[in-house]
N, C-alpha and C positions, 0 to 999 in steps of 0.2 A: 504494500500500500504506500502508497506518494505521501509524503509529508506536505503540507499546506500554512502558509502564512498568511494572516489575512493584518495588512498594515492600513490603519486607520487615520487620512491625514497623507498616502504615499502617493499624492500627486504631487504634495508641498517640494518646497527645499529641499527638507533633510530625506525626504522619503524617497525623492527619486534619484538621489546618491546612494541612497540604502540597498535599490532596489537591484541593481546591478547585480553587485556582490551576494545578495541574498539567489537571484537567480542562476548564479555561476555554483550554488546546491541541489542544483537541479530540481528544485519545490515547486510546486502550483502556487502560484502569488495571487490572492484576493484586495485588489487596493478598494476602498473606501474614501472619497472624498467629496466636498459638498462644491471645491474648485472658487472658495470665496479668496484663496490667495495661488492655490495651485492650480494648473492647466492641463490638461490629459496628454498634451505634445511631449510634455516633461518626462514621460513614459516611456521615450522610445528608446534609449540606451537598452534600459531593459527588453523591451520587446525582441532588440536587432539582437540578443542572446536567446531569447525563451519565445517567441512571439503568442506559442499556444498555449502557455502555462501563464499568460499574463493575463488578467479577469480583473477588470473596471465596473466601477458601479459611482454612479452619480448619486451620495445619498449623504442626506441631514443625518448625522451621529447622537443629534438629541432627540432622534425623533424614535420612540421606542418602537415599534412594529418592523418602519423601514430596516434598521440597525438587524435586528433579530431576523429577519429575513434573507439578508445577504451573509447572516452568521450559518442560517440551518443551508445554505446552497452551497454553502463550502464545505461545510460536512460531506456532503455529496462528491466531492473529488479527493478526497484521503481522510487522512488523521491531520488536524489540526490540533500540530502542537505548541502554536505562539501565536502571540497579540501582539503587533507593534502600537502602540498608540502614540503616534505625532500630533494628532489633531485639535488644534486649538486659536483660539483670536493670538495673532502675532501685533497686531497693532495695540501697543499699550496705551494710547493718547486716546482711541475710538472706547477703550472701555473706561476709562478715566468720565470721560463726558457721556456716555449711556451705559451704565453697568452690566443691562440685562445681557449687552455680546459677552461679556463672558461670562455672566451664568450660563445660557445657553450652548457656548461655543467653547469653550474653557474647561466646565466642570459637569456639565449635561453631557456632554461626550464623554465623560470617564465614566459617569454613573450610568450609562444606557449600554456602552461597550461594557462595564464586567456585570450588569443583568444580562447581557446576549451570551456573554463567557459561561455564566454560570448555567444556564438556560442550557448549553451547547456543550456543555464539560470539558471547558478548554479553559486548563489549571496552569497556564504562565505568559505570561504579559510583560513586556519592555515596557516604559514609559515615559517620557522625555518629558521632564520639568524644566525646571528654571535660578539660574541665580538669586531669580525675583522672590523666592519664598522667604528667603533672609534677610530684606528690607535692607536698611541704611545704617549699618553699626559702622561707617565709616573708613580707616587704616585697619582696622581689626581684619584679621585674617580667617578665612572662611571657613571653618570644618564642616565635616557632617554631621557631629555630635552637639554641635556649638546650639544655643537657645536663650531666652525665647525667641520663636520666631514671629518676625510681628512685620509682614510684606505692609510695602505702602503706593501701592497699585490696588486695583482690580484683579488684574492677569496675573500678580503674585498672591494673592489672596487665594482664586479659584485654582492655579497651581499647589498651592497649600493643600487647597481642601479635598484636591484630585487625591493628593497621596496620602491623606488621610483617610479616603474612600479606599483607597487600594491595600491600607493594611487592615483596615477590616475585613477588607474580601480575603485577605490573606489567612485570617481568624475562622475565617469560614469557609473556602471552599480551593483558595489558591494555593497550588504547589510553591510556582518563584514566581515573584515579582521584583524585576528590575527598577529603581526608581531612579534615572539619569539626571541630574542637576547639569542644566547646560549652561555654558557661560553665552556672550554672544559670538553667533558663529557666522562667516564671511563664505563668500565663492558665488556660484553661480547654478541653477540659476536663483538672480539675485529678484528675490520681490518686494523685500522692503527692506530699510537697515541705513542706516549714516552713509555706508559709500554711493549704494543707491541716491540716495535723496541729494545727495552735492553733487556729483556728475549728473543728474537730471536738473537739475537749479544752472549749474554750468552751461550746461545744453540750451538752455532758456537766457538765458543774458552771461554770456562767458567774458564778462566783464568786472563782476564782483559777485564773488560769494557771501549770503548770511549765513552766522551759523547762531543756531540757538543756542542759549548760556556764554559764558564768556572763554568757553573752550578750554578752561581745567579738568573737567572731566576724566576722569582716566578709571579704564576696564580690561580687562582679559577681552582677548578675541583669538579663536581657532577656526582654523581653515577647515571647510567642510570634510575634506577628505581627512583630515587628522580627527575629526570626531566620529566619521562611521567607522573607523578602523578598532577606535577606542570601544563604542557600543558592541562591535564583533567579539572583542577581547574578551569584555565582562561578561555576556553572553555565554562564552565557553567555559566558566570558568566554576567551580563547584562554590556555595556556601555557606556559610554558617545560618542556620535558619531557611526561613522562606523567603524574606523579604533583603534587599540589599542596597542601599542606598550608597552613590557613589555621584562627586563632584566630577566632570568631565572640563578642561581646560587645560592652556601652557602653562610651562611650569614658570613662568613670567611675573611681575608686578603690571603688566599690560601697557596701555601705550594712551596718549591724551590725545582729547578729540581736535587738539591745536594740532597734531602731529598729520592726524587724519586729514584734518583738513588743507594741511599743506602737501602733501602726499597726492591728495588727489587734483589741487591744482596744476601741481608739477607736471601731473601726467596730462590734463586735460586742459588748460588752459593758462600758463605760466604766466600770463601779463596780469592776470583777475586780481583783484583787491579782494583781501578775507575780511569781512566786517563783522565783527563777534557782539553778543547781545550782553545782559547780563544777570550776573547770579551765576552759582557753582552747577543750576541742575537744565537742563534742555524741555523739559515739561514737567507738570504735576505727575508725580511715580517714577519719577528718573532717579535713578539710583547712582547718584555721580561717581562715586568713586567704591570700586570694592577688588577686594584680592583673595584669588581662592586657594585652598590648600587643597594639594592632588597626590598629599604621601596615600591614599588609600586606593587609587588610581596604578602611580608608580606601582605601588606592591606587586603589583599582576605584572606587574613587565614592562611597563607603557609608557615610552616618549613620545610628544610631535615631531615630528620632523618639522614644525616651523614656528618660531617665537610670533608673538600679536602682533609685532613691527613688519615683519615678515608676511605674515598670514593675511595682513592689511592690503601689501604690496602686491601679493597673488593675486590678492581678491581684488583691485581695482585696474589690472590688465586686464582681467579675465571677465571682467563687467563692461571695462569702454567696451573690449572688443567685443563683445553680445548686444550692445547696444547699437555699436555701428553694423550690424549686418543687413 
């Protein structure tokens, strides 16, 4: 019997970097996506490896009936034995100013995927959180064990509350649960994010850039390809208990959004003027400055192969040129 993924979210970003690598295991891939940031064209790496084991479905994740539907049609093509769940509001500013996208989008899709799970007896789940659950404690360096946690977003909040839903399911019905804490990750394709948003502002008057806040800011950032390598790693890897919570990031202090922004001038329009706004934070739930700690990561064996300076630099070649095609 074929082994079956059914990835939640694997139109997005991360999901059709994932998707590749997951079909080079030769699995039936069930993607799920509602396509509110991802596109089904983002699909085709994978296809041009697996093209018949690759199964789309256009579907609302908080919507209980649809979700549980395309859970029991995948039963139909092997043993499904994982849950990737990506799927969440990426725009922190849109749930800032109406909450209900990430009740809905956020933390309805955690709670409607592990009722389809349980419903479907499919006992282990990935699931990609967030820096955002650990709010603003500033220079403090980021553990997993570190508390309280007190997000000061929306989209960190309903992250929170995701993975508080996920170790209950774990008290009751889940073998493993992966809970990935991502920092912010770069590459392409790009749908939203700081290098985005300045090279399209560039594009638009390549004369002067704004940028929100006064461009102190400073975050970890990894290259997309050094974080599905990382999710692969922990994946493989046996644990203590059911559940495993693990920070994903360079082993860096990260890089300021002054940096970025001059970075992407360079590339894209070196005469522009940078005109910086002010305050330390870029919106309401901006978490300016944080640093994670990734000795629980290392343990398993795991470096990037690229610092946030780095992973920056990747990622804003690898965006002009998707832009200009």
């Amino acid at each position: 019997m074929m082994n079956v993924s059914i990835i939640a979210g694997g139109a997005g970003f991360i999901g059709c970097n994932l998707l590749p690598m997951l079909a080079q295991e030769g699995r039936q891939l069930v993607i799920l996506d509602n396509l509110s940031r991802g596109q089904e064209r983002y699909l085709g790496s994978a296809k041009s490896i697996a093209h018949d084991r690759i199964h789309f479905f256009n579907t609302d994740l908080s919507d209980r009936s649809a979700t549980l539907n395309v859970f029991k049609w995948a039963k139909g093509l092997g043993f499904v034995d994982e849950v990737w769940h990506l799927a969440a509001n990426s725009d922190i500013p849109a749930g800032v100013i109406d909450p209900m996208v990430d009740l809905k989008d956020t933390f309805l899709t955690t709670f409607e995927i592990l009722n389809a799970m349980k419903e479907c007896d499919i006992r282990s789940i990935h699931f990609a959180s967030s820096s955002a659950i650990y709010g603003d404690l500033g220079s403090t360096l980021l553990h997993e064990g570190i508390g309280p946690l007190l997000p000061i977003s929306n989209y960190g909040a309903m992250k929170l509350a995701s993975e508080a839903q996920i170790s209950a399911a774990a008290e009751n019905f889940l073998e493993r649960a992966n809970i990935f804490r991502f920092p912010n990750v770069v590459g392409t394709p790009a749908t939203h994010g700081v290098i985005l948003d300045f090279i399209n502002k560039l594009y638009k008057n390549d004369n002067v850039l704004n940028v929100l806040g006064n461009g102190t800011q400073q975050k970890s950032y990894l290259h997309v390809s050094d974080l599905v390598n990382a999710l692969l790693l922990i994946r493989s890897k046996s644990i203590k208990g059911n559940v495993e919570v693990v920070n994903v990031g360079p082993i860096d202090e990260g890089i300021t959004v002054k940096s970025i922004a001059e970075k992407v001038v360079a590339n894209i329009s070196p005469n522009a003027q940078i005109i910086y706004g002010e305050g330390g934070k870029g919106w309401v739930g901006d978490v300016p400055k944080f640093t994670y700690s990734t000795e629980r990561l290392q343990s398993y064996g795991w470096l990037p192969k690229l610092n946030s300076a780095q992973a920056i630099e990747r990622a804003i070649n690898e965006i002009s040129l998707e832009l200009a095609k």
